[in-house]
N, C-alpha and C positions, 0 to 999 in steps of 0.2 A: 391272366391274373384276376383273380375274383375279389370285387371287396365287398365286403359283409356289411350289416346294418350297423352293427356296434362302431366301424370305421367311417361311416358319414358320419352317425350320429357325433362321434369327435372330433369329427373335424368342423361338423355345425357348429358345436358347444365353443371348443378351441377360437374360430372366428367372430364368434361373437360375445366374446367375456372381454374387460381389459383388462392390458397386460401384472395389474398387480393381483386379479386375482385369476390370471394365468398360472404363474409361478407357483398359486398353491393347487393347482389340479395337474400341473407338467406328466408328473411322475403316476398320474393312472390309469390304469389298462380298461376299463370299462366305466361304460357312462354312468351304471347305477352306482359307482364310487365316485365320479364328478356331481353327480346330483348329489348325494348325501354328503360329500363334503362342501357342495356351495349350499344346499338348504342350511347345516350346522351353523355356516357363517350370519344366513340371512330369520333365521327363526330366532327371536328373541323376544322380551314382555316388550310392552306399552312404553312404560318409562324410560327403559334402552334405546328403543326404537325412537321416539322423541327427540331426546338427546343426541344418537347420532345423526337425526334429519338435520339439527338446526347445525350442527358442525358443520354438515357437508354445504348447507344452506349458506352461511359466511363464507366458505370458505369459496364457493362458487360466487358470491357477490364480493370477494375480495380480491379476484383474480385480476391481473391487468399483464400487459403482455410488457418483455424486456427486450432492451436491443439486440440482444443474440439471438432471440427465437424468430423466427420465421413465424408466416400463415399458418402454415398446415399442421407443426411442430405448436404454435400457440392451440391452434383450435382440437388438437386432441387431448390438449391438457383441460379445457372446456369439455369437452365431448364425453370424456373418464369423468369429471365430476359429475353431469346432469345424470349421468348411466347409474354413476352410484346412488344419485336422492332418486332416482325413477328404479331403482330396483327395490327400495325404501317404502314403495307405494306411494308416493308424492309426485306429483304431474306439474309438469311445468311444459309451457307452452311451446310451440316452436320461433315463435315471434319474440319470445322473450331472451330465449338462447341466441337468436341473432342478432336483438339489440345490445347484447351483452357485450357479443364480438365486434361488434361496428364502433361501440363507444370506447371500449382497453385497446382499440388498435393504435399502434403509434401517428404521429403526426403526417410521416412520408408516407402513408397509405390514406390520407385524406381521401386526394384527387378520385383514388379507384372508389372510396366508400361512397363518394359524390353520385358516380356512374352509379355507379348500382342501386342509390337510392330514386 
């Protein structure tokens, strides 16, 4: 069984997008129709572009974690926000994404944030 370029290359794309805008490239057969549709998403003026940075910006400082989520379940809902302001061309630190997670973690994960600090 032979796999061809266009089959890594979707399965690279496929792994590294999250899943919300998974769901809009699911349905296609080649990557220069996954590229043209996530540039259409991601090409837009100044003022747009602005505007969606400071959304995702709040909405990334407004995160805090709930009793039903877990670590790994919190920190991808962290991990899809930073993806979306850094595909935005706005850089955020890695020290800042993990003081983020240290600080919304609940109280019963103290002890472990202790250790690790």
């Amino acid at each position: 069984m032979e796999i061809t370029c266009n089959e890594k290359a979707m399965n690279a794309l496929f792994t590294s997008i999250c899943e919300s805008e998974l769901v809009r490239v699911m349905d296609c057969i080649y990557v220069k129709a996954i590229n043209d549709n996530m540039s259409g998403c991601y090409e837009c003026d100044n003022k747009l572009k602005k505007a969606k940075l400071q959304g995702f910006i709040m909405k990334f400082k407004s995160l805090t974690m709930h009793d039903y989520e877990d670590i790994a379940k919190y920190f991808l809902i962290v991990d899809e926000a930073v993806n979306t302001i850094r595909c935005l061309d706005e850089n955020i630190a890695k020290f800042v994404v993990v003081q983020k997670v240290f600080i919304s973690l609940l109280e019963r994960f103290n002890p472990k944030v202790s250790t690790i600090e």
